[in-house]
Structures are given as structure tokens and as C-alpha cells.
C-alpha positions, 0 to 999 in steps of 0.5 A: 789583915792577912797582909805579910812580907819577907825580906832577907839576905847575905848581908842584911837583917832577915824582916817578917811583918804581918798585917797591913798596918804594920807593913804599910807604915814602913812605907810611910815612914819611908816616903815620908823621910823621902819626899822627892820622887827617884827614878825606878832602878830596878830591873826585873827578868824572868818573870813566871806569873800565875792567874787564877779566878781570885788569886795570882802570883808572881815570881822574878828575878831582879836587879838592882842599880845605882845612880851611876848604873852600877849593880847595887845587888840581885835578888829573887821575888815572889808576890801573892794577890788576891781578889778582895772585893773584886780589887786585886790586892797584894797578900805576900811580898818576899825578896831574898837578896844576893 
């Protein structure tokens, strides 16, 4: 319930969805329209990552790439986990791109 993620950007709509439910479903409804596997085009760089006993965080840079390997756009990252149950799960998702 605690789930939340920011996305935002130049030229795209600025997007805050609370709770896991509601997050999870644009996954699904994603996947769903999207059956088959891509390849991952995404390349991360100066990554900081922060451990702590129950939380961790995560910022990075990346980029993004077409099928012809041409920049499809770079933003910077941040995610929040935290130990729920002794599993590690992700509380903050924030990409702002440009």
C-alpha cells in the first residue's frame, strides 16, 4: 500500500500513482498488450546505491535505446526499497526524463 511512482519529463505527461494495485496494473495492462519478450535497451551508469538494515536506495543515470541502437532519450532514476517480511520490496519508483 505504500507502493508509489513518479515519472515526468519535457515532453511527457507528469504521472504519480500511489499504492501497489494501481501501480501493478499499468504493468499488466502493458504486458498484456505486449506479449512477446524485447530485448532490454536500457543503459544504466553512475549508479550510488545506499544499504541500510531494512532500507536501500538507488539513484542512476540512464539511457535509453532504439532498435537501431539510436538514443531514444536519458533520464535520471531513483528507487526506495524496503524489507517487508524479510523480502526486499520496491516502495519508490522516480524517473525524470530529458
Amino acid at each position: 500500500e505504500s507502493n508509489i511512482r513518479i515519472l515526468g519529463g519535457e515532453n511527457e505527461k507528469m504521472s504519480y500513482t500511489v499504492g501497489f494495485e494501481e501501480v501493478g496494473s499499468s504493468f499488466k495492462e502493458l504486458f498484456e498488450n505486449n506479449p512477446e519478450p524485447t530485448p532490454n535497451r536500457e543503459v544504466k551508469k553512475n549508479i550510488t546505491i545506499k544499504v541500510y538494515k531494512d532500507c536501500a536506495w538507488v539513484v542512476f543515470e540512464e539511457e535509453d535505446f532504439t532498435e537501431e541502437c539510436e538514443s531514444n532519450g536519458k533520464g535520471i532514476g531513483t528507487n526506495f526499497l524496503e524489507k517487508v517480511d524479510g523480502e526486499w520490496k520496491f516502495v519508490y519508483l522516480s524517473r525524470l526524463h530529458y
